[in-house]
C-alpha positions in Angstrom: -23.3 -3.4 7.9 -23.7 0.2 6.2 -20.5 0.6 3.7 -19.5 4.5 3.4 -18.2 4.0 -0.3 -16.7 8.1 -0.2 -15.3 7.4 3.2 -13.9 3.9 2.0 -12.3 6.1 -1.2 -10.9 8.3 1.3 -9.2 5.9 3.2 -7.8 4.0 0.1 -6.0 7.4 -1.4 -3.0 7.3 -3.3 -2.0 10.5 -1.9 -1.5 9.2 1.6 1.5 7.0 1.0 3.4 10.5 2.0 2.1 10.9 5.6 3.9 7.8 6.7 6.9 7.7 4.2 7.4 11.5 5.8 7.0 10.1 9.4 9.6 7.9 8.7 12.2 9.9 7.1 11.6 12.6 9.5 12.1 9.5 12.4 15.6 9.0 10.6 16.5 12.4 10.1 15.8 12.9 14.1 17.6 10.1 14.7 21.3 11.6 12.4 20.7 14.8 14.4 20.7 13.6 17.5 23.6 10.8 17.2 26.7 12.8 18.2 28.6 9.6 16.7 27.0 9.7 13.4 28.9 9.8 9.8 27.9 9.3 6.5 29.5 6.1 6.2 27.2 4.5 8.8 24.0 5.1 6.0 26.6 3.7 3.4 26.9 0.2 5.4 23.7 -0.9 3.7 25.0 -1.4 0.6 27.7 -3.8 2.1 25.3 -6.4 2.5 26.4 -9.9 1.5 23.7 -10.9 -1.7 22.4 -14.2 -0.8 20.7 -13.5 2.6 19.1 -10.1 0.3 17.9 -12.6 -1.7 16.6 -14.7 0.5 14.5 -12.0 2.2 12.7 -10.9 -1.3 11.8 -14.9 -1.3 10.0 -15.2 1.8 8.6 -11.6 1.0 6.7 -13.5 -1.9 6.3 -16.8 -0.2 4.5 -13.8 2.0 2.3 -12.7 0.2 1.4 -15.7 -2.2 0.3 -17.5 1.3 -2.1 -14.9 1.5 -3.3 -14.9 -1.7 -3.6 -18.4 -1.3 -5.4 -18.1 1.7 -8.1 -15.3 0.5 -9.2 -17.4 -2.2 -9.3 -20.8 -0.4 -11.3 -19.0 2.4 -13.7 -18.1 -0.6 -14.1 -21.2 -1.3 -12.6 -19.7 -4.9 -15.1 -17.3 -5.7 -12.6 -14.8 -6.5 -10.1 -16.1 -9.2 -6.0 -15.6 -8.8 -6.0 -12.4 -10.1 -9.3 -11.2 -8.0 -7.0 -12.6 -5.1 -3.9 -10.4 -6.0 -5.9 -7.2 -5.9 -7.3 -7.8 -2.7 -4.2 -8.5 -0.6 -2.1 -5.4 -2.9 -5.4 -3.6 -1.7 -5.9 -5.0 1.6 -1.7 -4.5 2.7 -1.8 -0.5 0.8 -4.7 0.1 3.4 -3.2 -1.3 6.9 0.2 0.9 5.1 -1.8 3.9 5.3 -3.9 3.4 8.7 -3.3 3.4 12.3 -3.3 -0.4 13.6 -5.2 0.7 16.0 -8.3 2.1 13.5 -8.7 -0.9 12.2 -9.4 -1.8 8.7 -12.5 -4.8 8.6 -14.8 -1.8 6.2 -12.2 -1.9 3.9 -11.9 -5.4 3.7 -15.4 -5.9 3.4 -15.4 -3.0 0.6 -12.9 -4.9 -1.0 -14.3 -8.3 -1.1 -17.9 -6.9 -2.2 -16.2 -5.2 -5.3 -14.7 -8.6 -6.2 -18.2 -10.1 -6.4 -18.8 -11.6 -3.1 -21.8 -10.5 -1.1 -22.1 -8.6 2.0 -22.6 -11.3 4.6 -19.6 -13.6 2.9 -17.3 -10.5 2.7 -17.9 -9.5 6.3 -17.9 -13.8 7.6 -14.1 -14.3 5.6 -12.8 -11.0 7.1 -13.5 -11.6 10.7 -12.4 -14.5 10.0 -9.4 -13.8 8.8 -8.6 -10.9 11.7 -8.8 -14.3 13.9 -6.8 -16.5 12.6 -4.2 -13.4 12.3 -4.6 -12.7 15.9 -4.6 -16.4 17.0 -1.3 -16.6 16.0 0.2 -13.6 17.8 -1.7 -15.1 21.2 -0.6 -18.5 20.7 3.0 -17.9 19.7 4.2 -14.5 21.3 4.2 -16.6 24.7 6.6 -19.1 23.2 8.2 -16.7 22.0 8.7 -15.1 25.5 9.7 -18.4 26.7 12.4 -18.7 23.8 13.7 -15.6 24.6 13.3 -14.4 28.4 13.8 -11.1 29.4 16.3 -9.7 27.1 13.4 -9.3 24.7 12.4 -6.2 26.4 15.6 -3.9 26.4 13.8 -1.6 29.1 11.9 -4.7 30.5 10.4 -2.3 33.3 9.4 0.4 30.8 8.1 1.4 27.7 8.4 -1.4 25.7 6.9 -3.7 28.1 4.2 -2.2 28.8 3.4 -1.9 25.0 3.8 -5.5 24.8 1.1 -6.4 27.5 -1.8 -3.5 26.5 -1.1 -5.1 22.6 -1.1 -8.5 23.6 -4.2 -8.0 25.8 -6.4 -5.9 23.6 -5.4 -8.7 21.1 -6.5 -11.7 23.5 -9.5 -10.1 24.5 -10.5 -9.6 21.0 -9.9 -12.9 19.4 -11.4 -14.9 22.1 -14.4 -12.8 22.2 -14.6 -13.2 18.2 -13.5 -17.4 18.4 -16.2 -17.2 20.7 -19.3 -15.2 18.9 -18.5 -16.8 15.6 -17.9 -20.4 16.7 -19.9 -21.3 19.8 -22.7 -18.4 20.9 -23.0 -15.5 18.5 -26.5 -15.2 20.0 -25.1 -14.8 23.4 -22.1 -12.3 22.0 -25.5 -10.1 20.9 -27.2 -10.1 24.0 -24.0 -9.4 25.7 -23.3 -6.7 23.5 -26.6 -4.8 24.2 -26.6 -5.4 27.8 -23.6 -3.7 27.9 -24.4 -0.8 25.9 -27.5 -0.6 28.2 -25.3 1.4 30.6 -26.3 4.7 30.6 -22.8 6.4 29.3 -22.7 3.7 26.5 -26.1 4.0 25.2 -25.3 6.2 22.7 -23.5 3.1 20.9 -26.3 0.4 21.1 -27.5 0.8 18.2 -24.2 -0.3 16.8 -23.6 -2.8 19.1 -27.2 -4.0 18.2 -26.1 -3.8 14.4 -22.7 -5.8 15.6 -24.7 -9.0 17.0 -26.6 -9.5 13.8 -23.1 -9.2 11.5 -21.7 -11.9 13.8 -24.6 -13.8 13.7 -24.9 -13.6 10.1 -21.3 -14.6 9.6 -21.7 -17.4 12.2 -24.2 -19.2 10.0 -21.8 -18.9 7.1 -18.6 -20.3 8.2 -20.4 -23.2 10.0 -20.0 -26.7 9.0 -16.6 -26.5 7.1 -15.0 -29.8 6.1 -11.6 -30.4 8.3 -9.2 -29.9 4.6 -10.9 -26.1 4.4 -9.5 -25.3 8.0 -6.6 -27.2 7.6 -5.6 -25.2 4.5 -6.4 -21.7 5.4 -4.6 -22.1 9.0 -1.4 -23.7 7.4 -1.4 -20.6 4.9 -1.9 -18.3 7.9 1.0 -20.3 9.8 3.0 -20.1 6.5 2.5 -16.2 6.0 3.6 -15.2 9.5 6.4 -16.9 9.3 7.1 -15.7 6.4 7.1 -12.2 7.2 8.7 -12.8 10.4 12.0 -14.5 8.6 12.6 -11.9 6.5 14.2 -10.0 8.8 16.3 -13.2 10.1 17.7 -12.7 6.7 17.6 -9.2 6.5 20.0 -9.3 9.7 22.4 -12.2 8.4 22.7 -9.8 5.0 24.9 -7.6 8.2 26.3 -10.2 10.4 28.8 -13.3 10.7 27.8 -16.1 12.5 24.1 -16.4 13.7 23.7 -19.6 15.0 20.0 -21.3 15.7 19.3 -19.9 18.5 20.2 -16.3 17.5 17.7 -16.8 14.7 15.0 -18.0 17.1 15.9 -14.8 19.5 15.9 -12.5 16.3 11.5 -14.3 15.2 10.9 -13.8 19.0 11.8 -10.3 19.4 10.5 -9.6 16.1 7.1 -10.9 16.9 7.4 -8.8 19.9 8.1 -5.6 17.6 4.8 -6.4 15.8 2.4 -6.8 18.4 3.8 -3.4 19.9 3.2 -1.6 16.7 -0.2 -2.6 16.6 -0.9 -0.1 19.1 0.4 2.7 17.2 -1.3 6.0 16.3 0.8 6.3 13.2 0.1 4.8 9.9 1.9 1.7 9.6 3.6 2.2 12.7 5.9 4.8 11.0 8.0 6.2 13.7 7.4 3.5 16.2 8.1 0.6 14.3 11.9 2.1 13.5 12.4 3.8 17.0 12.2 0.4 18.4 13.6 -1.9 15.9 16.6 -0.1 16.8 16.1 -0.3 20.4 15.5 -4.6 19.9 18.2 -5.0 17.3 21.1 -2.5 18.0 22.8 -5.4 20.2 23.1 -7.4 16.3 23.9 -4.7 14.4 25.9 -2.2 15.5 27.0 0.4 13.0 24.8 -1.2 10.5 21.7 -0.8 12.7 20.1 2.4 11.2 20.9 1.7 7.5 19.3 -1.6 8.2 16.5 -0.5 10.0 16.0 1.6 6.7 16.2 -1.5 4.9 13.9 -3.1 6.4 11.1 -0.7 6.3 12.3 -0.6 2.4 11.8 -4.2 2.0 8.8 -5.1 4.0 6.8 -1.8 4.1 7.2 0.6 1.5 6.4 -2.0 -1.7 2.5 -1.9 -0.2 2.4 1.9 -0.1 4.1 1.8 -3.7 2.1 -1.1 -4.4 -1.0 0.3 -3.6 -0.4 3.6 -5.0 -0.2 1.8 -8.5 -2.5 -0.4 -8.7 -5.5 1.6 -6.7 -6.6 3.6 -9.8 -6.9 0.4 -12.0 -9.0 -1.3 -9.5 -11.2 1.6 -8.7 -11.9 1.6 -12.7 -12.6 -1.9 -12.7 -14.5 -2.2 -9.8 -17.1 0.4 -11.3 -17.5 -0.1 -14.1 -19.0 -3.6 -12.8 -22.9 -3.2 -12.5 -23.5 -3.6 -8.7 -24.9 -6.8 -7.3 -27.9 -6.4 -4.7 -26.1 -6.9 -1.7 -23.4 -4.0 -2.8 -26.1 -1.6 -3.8 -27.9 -2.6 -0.6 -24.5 -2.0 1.1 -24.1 1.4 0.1 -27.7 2.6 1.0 
């Protein structure tokens, strides 16, 4: 795997925590120009949320992220220490902040991990695998979720949403299988299938990379192999942990607004919220900005109310805007870091 270090650099730039926080504001202001009802007041309502459930919500945010941390360095078999760990999610989260979903950030990752100390073919083995277990969970629980919730999950069930939903979920599917498989069962048959297909005449002009593809999953297959039961069992209950996690912080976000929610409105609340996610994963803008409020608001209105765009605001304050902030802050003193280590083989074969 060839690592562009200038074109990694680019991606991880400080300066492009504006193009989505200017999405987003610009989404909101749309939104007040366009809402014949709209006052003042109705951006005031966020400050009348009741404390507890606020606090709550900042909990799970770090039982969030300290699930990940945890997972990162277990999947290392701790190589990278605690604080390695930190920079590497902080990293990690500031660069799906400031990407499309849809772009994709494994070079990063690897980038990342390399410049922590762990070599090329460990880097790229714990970030597939990591996109996996990620994934696994959206395909295993955003049918239950579905079944929890029926059809009100899609306010437009026949439109847009919907069919968000399903090209997400299946691009998703397709993925992880075809990864579970390569990295677990056949890599050596994921290669060949990967070249025949790029035999095609109009996909040719991708073979080599496909070629380059097969031996990455192969080398990460040989890697990951032969793990004792307490490794898996750790990182997938972190992974389980995490989701949730991130999921239930808007349960709590929401309670901060309402009177009332019972169980099931909670479980309605993590199945439409899972929904949500797996639609913004298709979106062209960075962190979903734009998308990932326009239908919040669409999903939640029916909870909310009068509260729902000062809490829709909230929540992107809460669970998004820390990572671009985050990022932002702690990118310089990593980069300085990072450099001013004296490369290991595979990172100065990795840049060549």
């Amino acid at each position: 795997m060839n690592i562009d270090t200038k074109k990694i650099l680019k991606t991880l730039n400080p300066n492009k925590i504006w193009v989505p926080a200017v999405i987003s504001v610009a989404f909101v202001v749309y939104k007040i120009l366009t809402d014949d009802t709209f006052t003042p007041q109705k951006l005031n309502l966020i400050f009348e949320a009741q404390v507890l459930p606020v606090v709550l919500a900042f909990l799970v945010l770090f039982i969030k992220d300290a699930a990940y941390i945890y997972r990162i360095r277990t999947l290392t078999n701790e190589e990278l220490s605690w604080t390695s760990s930190v920079y590497v999610i902080i990293l990690w989260e500031f660069a799906s902040a400031v990407t499309p979903s849809v772009v994709g950030g494994t070079a990063v990752a690897v980038f990342i991990l390399l410049k922590e100390g762990i070599n090329l073919g460990k880097s790229l083995a714990y970030t597939l695998l990591t996109a996996i277990l990620d994934n696994l969970f959206f395909v295993i629980f955003a049918p239950i979720a579905l079944l929890l919730i029926g059809s009100s999950s899609f306010p437009d069930f026949e439109g847009t949403l919907k069919g968000l939903f399903i090209t997400s979920y299946s691009l998703i599917a397709i993925y992880t299988f075809s990864m579970a498989f390569a990295l677990f069962y056949r890599p050596r048959v994921f290669k060949w299938i990967l070249i025949k297909v790029t035999s095609i005449k109009f996909l040719r002009k991708w073979r080599y990379a496909a070629y380059q593809h097969g031996n990455e999953v192969m080398w990460a297959s040989t890697l990951i192999r032969g793990k004792q039961k307490r490794y898996w069992f750790k990182i997938i209950m972190s992974t389980i942990v995490a989701w949730v996690a991130r999921y239930a912080i808007l349960n709590f976000i929401i309670s901060a607004y309402t009177q009332g929610l019972n169980f099931a409105d909670h479980l309605l609340i993590l199945g439409k919220h899972l929904i949500l996610w797996i639609v913004m994963l298709v979106s062209p803008t960075p962190g979903g900005s734009g998308l990932a409020e326009e239908f919040f608001i669409k999903l939640f209105d029916g909870y909310l109310v009068e509260f729902t765009l000062g809490t829709t605001l909230f929540w992107r304050l809460i669970t998004y805007y820390p990572y671009l902030l985050g990022g932002a802050l702690v990118l310089p003193r990593w980069i300085k870091k990072a450099f001013a280590k004296k490369p290991k083989p595979e990172e100065a074969q990795s840049a060549l």
